[in-house]
N, C-alpha and C positions, 0 to 999 in steps of 0.2 A: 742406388747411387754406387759407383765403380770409382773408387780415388785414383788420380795419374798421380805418379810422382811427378814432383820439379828435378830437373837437374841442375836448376839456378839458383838463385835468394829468390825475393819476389816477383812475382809472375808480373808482365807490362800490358802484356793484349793475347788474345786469345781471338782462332777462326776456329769455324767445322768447317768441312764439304758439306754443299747440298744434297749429296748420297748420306750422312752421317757415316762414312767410314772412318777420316782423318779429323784428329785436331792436330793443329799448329800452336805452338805457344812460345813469346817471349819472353824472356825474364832477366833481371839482372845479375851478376855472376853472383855468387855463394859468401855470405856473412867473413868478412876476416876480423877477429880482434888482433890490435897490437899494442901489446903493452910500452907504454912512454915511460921515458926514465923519472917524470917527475909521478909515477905511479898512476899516473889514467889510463885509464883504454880508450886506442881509439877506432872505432868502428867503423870498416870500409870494405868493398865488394870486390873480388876478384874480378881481374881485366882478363874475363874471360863468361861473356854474355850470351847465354845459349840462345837457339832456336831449335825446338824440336815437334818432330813430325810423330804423332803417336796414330796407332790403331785402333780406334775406337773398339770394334767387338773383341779385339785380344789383349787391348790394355798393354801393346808391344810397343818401343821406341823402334820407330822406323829409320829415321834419321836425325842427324844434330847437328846444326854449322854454330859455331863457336864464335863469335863476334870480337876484337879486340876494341879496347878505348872506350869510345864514346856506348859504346853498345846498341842493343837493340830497342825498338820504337814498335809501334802497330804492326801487325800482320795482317792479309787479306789469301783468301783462297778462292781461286775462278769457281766459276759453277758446274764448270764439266769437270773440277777434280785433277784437273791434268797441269796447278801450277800454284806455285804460293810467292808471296814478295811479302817484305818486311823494309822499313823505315829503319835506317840506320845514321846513329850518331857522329857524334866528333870521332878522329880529326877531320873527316872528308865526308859532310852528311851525301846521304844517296838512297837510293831505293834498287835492292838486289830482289832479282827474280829468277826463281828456280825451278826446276822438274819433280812434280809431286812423286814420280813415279821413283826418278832414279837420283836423287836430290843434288842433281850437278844444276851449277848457276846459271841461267841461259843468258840473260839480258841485266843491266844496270840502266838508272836513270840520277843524272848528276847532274851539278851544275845549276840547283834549283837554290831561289831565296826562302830562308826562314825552318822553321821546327815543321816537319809532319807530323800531324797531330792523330790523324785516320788516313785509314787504306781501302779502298773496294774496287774489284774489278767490274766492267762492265758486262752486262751478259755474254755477250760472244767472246769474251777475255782477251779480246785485241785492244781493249783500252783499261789503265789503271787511272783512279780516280782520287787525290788527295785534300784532306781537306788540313791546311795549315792552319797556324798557328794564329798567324793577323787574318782569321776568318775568312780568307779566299780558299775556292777550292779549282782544282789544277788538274785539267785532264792531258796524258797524256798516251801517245801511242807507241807503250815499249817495245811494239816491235821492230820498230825505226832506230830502235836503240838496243837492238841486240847485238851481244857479243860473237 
């Protein structure tokens, strides 16, 4: 067993590549305490929710996009290894998708009802596949929605 670190608090979802070279992981930002004046603590997460791209056989951070607000949701990784998307929270839920290779964002999908709950691409990676929150699952074709 090889531990990855978090860069976040608690970990949300986790992909490999079907090569096993990358994991992707979401997590929410890093534990803040803050002390109240009437002497409690109160326990909350920094508004800054990574995603990061690690190398399985080096155990390297390859990339990290920083989520603000609502934060991060499910990750999914195509099967060719060539793209990752993650579910993304309040204020503007969406699903961003990226270049595994060079972690620039290619495409976004918005304007959708309700919580994504999973993410899978479809084999050929020209469709992502969501399953939400009130039990519909929602295909759609990001690359009609590329940026």
């Amino acid at each position: 067993m090889t531990p990855i670190g978090n860069e976040g608090g608690h970990v949300i979802d986790v992909a490999i590549s079907s090569d096993n070279k990358y994991l992707v992981a979401s997590a929410w930002g890093k534990s803040v305490q803050t002390k109240l004046p009437d002497g409690r603590t109160r326990i909350s997460s920094e508004k800054n929710h990574p995603i990061c791209v690690w190398e399985l056989p080096t155990g390297e951070l390859k990339s990290q996009q920083n989520l603000p607000d609502g934060g991060a949701g499910p990750v999914a990784i195509s099967s060719d290894s060539s793209l990752f998307a993650a579910a993304v929270g309040e204020p503007e839920r969406r699903i961003r998708i990226w270049d595994l290779a060079t972690g620039k964002e290619i495409g976004t999908i918005s304007s959708y009802p309700g919580i994504v709950r999973s993410l899978t691409f479809s084999v050929g990676g020209d469709r992502l596949l969501t399953g939400m929150e009130d039990g519909t699952i929602l295909v759609w074709d990001w690359r009609r929605t590329k940026q």
